[in-house]
Residue frames relative to the residue before (quaternion, step in Angstrom):
aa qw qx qy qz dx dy dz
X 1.0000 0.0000 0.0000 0.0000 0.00 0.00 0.00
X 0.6533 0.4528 -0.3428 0.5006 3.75 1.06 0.38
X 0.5908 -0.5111 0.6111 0.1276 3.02 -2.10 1.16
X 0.1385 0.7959 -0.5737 -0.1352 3.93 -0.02 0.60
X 0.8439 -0.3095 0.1514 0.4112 3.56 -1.33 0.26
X 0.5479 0.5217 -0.2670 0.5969 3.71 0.94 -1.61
X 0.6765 0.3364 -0.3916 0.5252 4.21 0.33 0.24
X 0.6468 0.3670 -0.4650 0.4803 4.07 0.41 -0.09
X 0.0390 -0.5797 0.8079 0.0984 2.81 -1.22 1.11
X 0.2211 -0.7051 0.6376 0.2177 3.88 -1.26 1.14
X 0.4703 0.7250 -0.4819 0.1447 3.78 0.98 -0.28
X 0.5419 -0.5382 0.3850 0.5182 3.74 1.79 -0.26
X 0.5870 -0.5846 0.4073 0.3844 3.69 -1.46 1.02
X 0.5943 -0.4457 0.5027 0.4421 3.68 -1.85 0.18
X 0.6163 -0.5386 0.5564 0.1431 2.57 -1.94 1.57
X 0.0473 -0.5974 0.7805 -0.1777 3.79 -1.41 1.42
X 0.4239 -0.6841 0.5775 0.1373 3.27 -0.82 1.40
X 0.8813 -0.0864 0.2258 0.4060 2.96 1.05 -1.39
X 0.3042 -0.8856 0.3209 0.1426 3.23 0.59 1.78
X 0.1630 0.7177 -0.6735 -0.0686 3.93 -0.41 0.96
X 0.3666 -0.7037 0.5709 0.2111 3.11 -1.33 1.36
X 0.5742 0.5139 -0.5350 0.3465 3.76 0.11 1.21
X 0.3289 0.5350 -0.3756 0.6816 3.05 1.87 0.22
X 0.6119 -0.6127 0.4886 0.1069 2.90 -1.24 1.74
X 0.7745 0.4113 0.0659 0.4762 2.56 0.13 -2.80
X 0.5967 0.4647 -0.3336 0.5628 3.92 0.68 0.27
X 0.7362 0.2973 -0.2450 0.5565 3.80 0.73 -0.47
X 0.4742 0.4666 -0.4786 0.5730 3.96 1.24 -0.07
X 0.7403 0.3867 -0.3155 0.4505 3.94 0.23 -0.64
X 0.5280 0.5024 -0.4075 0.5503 3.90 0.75 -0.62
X 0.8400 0.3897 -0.2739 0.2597 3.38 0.46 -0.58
X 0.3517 0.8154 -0.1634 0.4299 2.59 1.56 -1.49
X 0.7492 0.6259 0.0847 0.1995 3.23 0.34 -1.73
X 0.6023 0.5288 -0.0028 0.5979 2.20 1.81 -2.01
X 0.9200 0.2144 -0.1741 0.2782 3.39 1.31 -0.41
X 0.3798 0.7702 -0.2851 0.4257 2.43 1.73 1.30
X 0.4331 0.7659 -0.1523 0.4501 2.57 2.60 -0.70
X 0.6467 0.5036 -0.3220 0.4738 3.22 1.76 -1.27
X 0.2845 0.8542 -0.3172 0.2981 3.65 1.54 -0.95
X 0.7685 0.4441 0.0658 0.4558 2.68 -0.14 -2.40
X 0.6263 0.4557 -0.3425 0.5317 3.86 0.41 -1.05
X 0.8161 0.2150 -0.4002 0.3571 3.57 -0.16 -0.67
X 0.4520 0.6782 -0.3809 0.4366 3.35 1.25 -0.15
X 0.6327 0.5417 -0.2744 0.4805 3.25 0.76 -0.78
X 0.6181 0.4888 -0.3739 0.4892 3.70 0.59 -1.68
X 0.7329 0.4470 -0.3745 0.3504 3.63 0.11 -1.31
X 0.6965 0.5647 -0.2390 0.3726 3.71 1.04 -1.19
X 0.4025 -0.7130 0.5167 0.2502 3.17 1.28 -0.88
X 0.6279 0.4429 -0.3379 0.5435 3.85 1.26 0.47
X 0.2762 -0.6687 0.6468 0.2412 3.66 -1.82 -0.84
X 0.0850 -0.8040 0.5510 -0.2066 2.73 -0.45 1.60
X 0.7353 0.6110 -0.1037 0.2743 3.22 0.79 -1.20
X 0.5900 0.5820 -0.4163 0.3740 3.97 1.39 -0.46
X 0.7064 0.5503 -0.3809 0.2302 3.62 0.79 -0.56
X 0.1786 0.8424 -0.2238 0.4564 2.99 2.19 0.03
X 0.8100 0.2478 0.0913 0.5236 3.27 0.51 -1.81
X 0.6644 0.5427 -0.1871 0.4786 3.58 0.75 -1.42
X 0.6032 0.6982 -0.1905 0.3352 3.61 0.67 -1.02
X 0.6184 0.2115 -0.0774 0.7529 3.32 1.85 -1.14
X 0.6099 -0.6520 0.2677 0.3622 3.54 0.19 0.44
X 0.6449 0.5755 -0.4606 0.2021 3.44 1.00 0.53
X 0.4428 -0.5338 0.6261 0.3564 4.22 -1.21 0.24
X 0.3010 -0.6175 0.6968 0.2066 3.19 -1.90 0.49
X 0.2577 -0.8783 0.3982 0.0591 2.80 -1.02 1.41
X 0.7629 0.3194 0.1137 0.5505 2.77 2.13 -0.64
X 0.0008 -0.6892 0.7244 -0.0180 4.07 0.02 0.25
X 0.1851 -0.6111 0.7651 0.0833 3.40 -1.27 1.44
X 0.3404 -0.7378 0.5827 0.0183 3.35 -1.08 0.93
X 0.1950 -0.7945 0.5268 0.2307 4.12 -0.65 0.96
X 0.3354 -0.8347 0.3821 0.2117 3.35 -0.63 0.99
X 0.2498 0.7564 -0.3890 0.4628 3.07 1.69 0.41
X 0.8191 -0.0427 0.2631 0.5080 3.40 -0.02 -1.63
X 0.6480 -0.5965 0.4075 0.2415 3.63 1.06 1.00
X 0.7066 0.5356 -0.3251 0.3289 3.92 0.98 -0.20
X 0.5535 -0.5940 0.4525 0.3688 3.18 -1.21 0.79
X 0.2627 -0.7873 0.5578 0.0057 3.57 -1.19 1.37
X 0.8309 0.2130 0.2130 0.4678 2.97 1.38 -1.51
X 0.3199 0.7921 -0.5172 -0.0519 3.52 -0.72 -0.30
X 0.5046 -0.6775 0.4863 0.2235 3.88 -1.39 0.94
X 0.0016 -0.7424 0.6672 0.0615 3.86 -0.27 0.67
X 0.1697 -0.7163 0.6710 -0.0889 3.26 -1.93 1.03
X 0.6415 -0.6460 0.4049 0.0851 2.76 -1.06 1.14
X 0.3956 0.7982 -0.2955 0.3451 3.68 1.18 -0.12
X 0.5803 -0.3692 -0.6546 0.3137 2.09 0.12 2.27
X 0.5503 -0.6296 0.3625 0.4116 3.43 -1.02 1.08
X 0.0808 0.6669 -0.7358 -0.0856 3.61 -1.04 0.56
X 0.7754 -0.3565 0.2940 0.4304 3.21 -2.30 0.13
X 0.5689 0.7027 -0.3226 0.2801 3.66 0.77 0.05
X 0.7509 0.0978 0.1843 0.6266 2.76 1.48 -1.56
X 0.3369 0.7254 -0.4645 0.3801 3.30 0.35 1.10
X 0.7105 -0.6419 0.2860 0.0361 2.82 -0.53 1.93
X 0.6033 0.5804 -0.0993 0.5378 3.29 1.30 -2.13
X 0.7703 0.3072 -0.2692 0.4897 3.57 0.58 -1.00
X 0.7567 -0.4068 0.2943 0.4186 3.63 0.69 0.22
X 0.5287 0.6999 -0.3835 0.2891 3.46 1.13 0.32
X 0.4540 -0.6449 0.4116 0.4566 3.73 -0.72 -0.49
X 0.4749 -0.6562 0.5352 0.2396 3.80 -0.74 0.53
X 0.6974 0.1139 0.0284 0.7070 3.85 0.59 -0.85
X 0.1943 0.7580 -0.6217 -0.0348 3.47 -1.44 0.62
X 0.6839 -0.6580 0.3146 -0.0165 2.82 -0.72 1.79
X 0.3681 0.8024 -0.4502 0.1341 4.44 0.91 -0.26
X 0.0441 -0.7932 0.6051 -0.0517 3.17 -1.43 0.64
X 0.3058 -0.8535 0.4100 0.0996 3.61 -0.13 1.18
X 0.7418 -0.4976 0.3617 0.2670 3.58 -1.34 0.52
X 0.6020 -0.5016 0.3746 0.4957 3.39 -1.09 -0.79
X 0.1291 -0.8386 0.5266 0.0525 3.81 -0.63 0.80
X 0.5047 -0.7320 0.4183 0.1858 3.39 -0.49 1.52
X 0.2450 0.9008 -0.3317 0.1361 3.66 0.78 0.60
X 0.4928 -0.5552 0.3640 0.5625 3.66 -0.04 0.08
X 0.7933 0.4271 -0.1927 0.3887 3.86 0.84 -1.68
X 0.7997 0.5179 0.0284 0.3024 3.09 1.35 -0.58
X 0.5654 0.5439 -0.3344 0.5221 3.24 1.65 -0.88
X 0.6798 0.4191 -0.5139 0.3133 3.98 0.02 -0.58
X 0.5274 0.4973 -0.4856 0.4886 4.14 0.59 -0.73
X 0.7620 0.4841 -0.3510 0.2488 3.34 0.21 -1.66
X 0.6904 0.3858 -0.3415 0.5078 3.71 1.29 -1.27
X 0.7064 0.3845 -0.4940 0.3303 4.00 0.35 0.15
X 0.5197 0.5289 -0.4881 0.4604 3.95 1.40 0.24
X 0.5240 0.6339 -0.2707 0.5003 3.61 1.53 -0.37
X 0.6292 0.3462 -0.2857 0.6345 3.68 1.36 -0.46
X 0.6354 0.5870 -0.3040 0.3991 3.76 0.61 -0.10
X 0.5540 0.6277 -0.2537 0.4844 3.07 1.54 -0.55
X 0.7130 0.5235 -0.1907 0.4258 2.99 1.23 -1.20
X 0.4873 0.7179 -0.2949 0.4002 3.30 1.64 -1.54
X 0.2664 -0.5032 0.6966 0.4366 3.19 0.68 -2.04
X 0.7264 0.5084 -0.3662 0.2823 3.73 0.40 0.09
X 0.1336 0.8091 -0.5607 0.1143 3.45 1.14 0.61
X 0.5771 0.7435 -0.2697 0.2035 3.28 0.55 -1.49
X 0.7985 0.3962 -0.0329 0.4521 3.13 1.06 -1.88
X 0.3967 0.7195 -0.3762 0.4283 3.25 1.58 0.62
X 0.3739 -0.7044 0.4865 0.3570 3.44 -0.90 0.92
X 0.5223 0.4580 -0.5601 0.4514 4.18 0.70 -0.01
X 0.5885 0.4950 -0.4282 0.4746 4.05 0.61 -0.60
X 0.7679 0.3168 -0.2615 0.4916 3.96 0.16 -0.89
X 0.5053 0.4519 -0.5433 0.4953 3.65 0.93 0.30
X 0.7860 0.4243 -0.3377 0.2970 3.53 0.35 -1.36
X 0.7263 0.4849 -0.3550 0.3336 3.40 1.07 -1.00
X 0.6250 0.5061 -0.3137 0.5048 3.74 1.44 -0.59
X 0.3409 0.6534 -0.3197 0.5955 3.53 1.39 0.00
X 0.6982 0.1053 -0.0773 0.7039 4.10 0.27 -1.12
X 0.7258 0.2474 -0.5447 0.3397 3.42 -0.40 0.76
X 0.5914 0.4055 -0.5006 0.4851 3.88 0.69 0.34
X 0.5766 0.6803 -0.3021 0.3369 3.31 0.94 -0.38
X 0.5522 0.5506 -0.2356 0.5800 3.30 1.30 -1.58
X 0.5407 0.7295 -0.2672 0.3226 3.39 0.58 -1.37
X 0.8304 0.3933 0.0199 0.3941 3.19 0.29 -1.91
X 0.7247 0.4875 -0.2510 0.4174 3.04 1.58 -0.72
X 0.6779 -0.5925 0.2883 0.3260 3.55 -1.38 0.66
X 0.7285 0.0491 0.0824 0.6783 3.42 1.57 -0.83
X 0.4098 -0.7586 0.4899 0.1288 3.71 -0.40 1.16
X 0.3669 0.5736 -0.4341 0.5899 3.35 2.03 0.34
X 0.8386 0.4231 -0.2473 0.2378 3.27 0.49 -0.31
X 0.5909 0.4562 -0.3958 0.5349 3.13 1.85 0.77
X 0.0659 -0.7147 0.6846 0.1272 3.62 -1.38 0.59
X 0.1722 -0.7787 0.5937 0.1072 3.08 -1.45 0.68
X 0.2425 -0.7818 0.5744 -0.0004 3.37 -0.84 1.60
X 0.4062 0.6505 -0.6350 0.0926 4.02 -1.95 -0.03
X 0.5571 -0.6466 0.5174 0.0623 2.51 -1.29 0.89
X 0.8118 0.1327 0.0693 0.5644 3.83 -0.85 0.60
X 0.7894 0.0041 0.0570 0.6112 4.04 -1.69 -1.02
X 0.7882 0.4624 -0.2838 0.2905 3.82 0.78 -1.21
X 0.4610 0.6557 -0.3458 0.4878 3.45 1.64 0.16
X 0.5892 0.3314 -0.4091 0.6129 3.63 1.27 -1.30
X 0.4933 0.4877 -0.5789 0.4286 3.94 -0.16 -0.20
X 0.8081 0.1993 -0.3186 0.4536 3.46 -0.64 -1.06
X 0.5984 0.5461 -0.4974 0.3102 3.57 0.32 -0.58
X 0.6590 0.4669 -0.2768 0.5207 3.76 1.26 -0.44
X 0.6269 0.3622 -0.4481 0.5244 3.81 0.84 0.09
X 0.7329 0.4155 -0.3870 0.3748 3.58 0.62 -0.54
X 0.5168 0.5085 -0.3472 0.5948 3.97 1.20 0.16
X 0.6679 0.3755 -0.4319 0.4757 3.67 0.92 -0.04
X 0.7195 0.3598 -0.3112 0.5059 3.75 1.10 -0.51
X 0.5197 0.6311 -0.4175 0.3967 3.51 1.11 0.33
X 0.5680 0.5845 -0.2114 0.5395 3.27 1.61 -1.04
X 0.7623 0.3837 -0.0912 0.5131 3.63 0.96 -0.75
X 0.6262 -0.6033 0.3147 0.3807 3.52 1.74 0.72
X 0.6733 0.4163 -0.3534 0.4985 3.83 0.91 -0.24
X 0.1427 -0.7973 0.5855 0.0337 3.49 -0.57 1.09
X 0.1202 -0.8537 0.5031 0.0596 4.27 -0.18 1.02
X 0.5557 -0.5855 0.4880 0.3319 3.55 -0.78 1.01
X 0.1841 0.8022 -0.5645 -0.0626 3.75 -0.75 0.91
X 0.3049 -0.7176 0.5918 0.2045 3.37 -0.98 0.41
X 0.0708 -0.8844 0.4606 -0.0264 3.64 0.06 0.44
X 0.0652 -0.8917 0.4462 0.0405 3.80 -0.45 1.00
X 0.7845 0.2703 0.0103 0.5581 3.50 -0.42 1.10
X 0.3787 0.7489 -0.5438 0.0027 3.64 1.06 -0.03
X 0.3229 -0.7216 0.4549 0.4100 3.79 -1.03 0.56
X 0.0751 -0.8002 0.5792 0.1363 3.48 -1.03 0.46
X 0.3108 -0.8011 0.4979 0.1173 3.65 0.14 1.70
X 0.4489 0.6449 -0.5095 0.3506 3.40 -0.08 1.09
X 0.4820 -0.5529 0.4745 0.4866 4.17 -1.07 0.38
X 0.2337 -0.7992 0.5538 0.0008 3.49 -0.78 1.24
X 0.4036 -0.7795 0.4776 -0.0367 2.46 0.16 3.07
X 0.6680 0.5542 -0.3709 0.3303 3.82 0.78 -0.27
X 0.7030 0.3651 -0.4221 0.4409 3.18 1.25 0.25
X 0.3066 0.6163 -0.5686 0.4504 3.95 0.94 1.41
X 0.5209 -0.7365 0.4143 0.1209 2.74 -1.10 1.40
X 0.6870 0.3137 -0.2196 0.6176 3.68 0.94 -1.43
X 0.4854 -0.7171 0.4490 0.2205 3.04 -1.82 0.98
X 0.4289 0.7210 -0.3738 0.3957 3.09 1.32 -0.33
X 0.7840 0.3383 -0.1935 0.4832 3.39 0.47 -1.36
X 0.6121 0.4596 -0.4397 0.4698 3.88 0.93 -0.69
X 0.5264 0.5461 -0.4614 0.4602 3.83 0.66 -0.39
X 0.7631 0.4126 -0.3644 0.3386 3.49 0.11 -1.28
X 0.6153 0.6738 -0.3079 0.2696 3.32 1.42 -0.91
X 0.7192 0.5976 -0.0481 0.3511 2.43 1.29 -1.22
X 0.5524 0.5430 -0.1817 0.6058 3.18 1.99 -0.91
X 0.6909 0.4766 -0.2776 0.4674 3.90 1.31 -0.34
X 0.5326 0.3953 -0.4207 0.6190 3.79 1.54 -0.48
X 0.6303 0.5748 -0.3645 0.3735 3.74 0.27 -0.39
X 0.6792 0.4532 -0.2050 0.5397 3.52 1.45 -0.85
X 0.6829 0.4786 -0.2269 0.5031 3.67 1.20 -0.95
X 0.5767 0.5090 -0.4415 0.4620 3.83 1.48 0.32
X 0.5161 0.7504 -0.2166 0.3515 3.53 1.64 -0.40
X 0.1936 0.8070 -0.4217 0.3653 3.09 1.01 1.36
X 0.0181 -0.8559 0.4921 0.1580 4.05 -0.13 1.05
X 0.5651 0.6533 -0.3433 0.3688 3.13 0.83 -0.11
X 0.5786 0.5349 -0.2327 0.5701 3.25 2.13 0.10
X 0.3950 0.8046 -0.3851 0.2201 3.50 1.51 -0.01
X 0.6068 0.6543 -0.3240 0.3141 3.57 1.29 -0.31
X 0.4037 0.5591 -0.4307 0.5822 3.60 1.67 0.28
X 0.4369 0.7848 -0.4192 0.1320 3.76 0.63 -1.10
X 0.7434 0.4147 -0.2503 0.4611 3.79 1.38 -1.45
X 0.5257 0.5630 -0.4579 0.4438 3.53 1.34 -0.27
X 0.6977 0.5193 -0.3346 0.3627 3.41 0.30 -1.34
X 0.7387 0.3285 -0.2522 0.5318 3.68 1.01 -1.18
X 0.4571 0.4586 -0.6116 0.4546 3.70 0.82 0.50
X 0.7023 0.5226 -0.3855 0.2916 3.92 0.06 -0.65
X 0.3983 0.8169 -0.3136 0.2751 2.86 1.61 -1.38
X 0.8521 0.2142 -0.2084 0.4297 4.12 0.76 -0.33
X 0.2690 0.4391 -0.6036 0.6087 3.30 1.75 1.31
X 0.0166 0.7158 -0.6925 0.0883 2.55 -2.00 1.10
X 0.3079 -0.7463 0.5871 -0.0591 3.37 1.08 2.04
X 0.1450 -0.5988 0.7852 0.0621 3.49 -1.90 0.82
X 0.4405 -0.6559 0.6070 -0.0850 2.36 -1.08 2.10
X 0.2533 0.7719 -0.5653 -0.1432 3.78 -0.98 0.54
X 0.2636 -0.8483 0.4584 -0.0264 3.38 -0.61 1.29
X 0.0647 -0.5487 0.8011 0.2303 4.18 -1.14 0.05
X 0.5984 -0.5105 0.6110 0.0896 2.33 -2.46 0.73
X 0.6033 0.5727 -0.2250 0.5074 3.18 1.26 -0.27
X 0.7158 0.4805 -0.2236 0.4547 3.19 0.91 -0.50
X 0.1852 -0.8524 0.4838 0.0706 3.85 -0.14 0.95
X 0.3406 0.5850 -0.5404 0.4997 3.47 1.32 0.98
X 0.8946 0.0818 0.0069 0.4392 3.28 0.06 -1.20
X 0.3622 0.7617 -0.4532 0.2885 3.91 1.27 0.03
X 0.4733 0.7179 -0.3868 0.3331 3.75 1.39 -0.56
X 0.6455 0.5995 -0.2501 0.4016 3.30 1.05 -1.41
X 0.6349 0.4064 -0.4865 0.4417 3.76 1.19 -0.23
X 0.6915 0.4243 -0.4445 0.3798 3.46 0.62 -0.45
X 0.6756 0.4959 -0.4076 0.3626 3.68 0.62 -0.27
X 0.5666 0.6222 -0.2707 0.4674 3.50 1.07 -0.09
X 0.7152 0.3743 -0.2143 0.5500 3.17 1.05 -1.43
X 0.4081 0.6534 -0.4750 0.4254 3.63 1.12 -0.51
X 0.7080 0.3986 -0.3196 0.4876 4.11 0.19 -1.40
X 0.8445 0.2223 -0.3469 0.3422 3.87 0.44 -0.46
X 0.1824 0.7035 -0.3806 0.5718 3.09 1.38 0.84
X 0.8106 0.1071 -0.1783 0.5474 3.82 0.06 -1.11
X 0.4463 0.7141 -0.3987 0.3632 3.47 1.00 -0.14
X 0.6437 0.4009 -0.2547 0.6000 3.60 0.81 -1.14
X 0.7125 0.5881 -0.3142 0.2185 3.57 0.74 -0.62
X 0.3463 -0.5628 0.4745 0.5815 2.79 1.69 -1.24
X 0.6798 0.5034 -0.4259 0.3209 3.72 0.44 0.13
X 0.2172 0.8896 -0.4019 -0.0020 3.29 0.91 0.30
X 0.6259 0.4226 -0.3884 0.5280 3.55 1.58 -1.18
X 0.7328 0.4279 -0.4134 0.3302 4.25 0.18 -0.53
X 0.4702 0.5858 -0.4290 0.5017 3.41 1.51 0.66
X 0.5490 0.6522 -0.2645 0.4509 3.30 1.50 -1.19
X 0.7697 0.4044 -0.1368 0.4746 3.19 0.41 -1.68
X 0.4677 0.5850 -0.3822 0.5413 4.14 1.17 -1.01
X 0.6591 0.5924 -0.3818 0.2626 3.89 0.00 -1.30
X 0.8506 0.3589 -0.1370 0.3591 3.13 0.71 -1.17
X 0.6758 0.4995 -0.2159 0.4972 3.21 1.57 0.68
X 0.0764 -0.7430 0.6624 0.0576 3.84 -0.16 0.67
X 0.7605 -0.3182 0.4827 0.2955 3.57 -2.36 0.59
X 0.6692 0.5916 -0.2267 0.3882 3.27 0.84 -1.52
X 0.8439 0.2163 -0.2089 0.4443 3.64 0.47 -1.46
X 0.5144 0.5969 -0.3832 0.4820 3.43 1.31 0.49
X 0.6467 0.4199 -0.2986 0.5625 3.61 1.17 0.16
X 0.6024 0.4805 -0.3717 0.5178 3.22 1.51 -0.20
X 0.5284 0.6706 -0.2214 0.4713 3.41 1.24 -0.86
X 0.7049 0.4723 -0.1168 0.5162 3.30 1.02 -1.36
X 0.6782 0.4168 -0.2287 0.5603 3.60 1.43 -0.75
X 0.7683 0.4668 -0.1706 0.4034 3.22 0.32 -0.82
X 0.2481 -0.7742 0.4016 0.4217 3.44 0.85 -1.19
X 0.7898 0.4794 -0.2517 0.2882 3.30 1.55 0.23
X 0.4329 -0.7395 0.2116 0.4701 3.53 -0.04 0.27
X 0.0908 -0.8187 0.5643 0.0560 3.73 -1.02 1.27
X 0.5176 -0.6586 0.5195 0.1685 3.12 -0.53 2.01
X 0.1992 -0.7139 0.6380 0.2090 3.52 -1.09 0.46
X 0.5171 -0.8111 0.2683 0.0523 2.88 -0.76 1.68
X 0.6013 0.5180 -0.2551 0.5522 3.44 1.88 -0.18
X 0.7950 0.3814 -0.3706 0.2918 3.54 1.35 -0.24
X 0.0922 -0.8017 0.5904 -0.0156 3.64 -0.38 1.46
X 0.6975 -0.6343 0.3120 0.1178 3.07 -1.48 1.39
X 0.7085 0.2494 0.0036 0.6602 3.98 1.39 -1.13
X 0.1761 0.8423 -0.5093 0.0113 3.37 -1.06 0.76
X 0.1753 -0.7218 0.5686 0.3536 3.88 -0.47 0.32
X 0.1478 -0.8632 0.4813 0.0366 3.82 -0.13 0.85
X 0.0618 0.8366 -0.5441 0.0162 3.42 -0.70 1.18
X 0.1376 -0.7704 0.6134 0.1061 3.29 -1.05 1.03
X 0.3045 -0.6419 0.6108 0.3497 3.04 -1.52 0.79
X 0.1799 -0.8564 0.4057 0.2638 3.63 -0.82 0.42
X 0.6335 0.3091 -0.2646 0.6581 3.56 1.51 0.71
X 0.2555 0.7463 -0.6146 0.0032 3.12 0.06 1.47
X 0.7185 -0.1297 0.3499 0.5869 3.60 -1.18 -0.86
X 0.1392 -0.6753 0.6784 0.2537 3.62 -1.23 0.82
X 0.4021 0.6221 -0.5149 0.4316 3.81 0.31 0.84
X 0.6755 -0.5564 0.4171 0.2452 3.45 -0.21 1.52
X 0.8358 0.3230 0.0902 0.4347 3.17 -0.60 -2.32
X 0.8571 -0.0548 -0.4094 0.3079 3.95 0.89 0.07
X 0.2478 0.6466 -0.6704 0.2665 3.45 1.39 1.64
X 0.5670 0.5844 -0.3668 0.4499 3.85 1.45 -0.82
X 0.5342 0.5480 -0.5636 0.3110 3.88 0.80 -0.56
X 0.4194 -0.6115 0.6295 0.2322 3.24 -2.09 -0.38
X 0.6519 0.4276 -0.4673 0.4169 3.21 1.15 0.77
X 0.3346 0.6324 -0.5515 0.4290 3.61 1.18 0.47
X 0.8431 0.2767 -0.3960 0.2362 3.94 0.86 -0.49
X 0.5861 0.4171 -0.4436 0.5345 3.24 1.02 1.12
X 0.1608 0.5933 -0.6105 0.4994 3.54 0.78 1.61
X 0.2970 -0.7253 0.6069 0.1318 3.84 -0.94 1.36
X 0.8291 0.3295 -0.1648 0.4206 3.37 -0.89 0.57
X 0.2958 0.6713 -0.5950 0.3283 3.29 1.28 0.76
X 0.6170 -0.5013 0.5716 0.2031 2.99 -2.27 1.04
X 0.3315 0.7475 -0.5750 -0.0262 3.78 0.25 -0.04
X 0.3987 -0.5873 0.6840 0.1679 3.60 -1.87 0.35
X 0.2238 0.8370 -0.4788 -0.1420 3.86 -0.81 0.36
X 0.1383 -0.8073 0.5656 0.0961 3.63 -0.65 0.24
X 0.2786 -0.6316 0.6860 0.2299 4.02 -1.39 0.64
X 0.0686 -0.7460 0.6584 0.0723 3.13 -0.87 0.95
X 0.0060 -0.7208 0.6830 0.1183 4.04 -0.53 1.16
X 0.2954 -0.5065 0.7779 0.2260 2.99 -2.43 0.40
X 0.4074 -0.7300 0.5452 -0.0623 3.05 -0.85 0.74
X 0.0879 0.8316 -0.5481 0.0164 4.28 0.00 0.61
């Protein structure tokens, strides 16, 4: 879940004469970008310099904001705006008006120990109850608020900063407001059946974590899960990468029982993991696992780096000319 040095490039984001936001691969880098900016910023605080506006400024947007962990005083986050619209950014043509980013773990002197124990929360299921999580999500809800059209925020991160936004955008999904996200790297803390080789056996595996989420007695999360159910966050993922590679099997898993006829005990299975059922079982209460989400546009790259640390970077998604594969995966209630 971390962004290590050999990934900062300070030389400034790739050059786009001109940013059209119907261009995929031109709005994955605008963003992308957008959250590298956060990167750089805390890099900076710790360094004592500025590095970090051309990041943001470059596509026409202004920081408007640095979200700030009260934990350890680092920069997690930060809101960029459009302000003033130019031919770059402009809303009208399909851009975003406010964008919303949040970065990963960063191997830093000030920064890496909070970052690697919100990185063990993830796993826990306890992200949520983190004060960097109730900054960000209360953070996008004054925001949404304030804005003229809730079309007009996206929320972006990369890695730990994906499970972040993935929790503000499930809180405004629950509450009927559904934000465009672009999401990089999402971790998905699970045994990551996608790296088995025979299909036979990765199927069965797969058909057994799907069976161990089958739990009815857990059915009282059910209206949340089918309240998200019409966000549909883009997910972008390598296969190479065993942070976030899970998400192909859990996707392909729903169209999988779909052809089968199993589509609702896939429905209901989703929203449970081994994990928050032992917590459930330990605890007495019920802990939603925070990585499974009901609707997804899902992109794979399908040639990344076979280096670990830079299929996991966040500058592989503003590399032109990626091979990518995508699919929408609805859930349906």
């Amino acid at each position: 879940m971390a962004n290590k040095d050999q990934n900062f490039q300070l030389s400034g984001p790739p050059k786009l004469a001109h940013v059209d936001w119907k261009n995929a691969a031109h709005v994955r880098a605008v963003v992308a970008s957008l959250v590298q900016c956060v990167y750089v910023s805390e890099r900076d605080r710790q360094k004592k310099r500025e590095l970090a506006l051309p990041w943001c400024e470059t596509f026409g947007f202004q920081l408007k904001r640095k979200l700030i962990d009260k934990a350890d005083s680092s920069i997690f986050g930060a809101i960029f705006k459009c302000e003033p619209l130019t031919s770059s950014c402009n809303h009208s043509a399909g851009g975003p008006r406010f964008v919303v980013a949040f970065r990963g773990t960063l191997f830093a002197k000030k920064s890496w120990l909070r970052d690697i124990g919100l990185d063990v929360q993830v796993i826990l299921n306890k992200l949520h109850s983190s004060s960097r999580c109730q900054t960000a999500i209360q953070a996008v809800e004054d925001l949404v608020a304030t804005a003229d059209d809730s079309g007009e925020v996206w929320l972006t991160g990369h890695s730990l900063g994906t499970a972040i936004a993935l929790q503000a955008g499930s809180n405004m999904a629950k509450k009927g407001v559904y934000l465009e996200s672009l999401l990089f790297n999402p971790p998905y803390p699970s045994f990551p059946t996608e790296k088995i080789k025979g299909k036979t056996v990765k199927g069965a595996c797969h058909l057994i974590k799907s069976g161990f989420r089958w739990v009815p007695q857990l059915k009282q999360s059910a209206s949340s899960f089918a309240a998200m159910s019409s966000w549909v966050p883009q997910l972008f993922v390598n296969k190479d990468d065993y942070v976030c590679s899970g998400y192909i099997g859990y996707f392909k898993d729903r169209k999988c029982m779909r052809k089968h006829g199993f589509e609702d005990f896939h429905n209901f299975a989703s929203q449970y993991s081994v994990r928050s059922m032992l917590l459930t079982s330990e605890t007495g209460a019920l802990a939603e696992p925070l990585h499974l989400i009901p609707s997804a546009n899902l992109t794979i790259n399908l040639k990344p780096p076979k280096s670990f640390l830079s299929a996991h970077g966040i500058i592989e998604w503003w590399k032109p000319n990626l091979e990518l594969e995508s699919e929408v995966y609805l859930c349906e209630y």
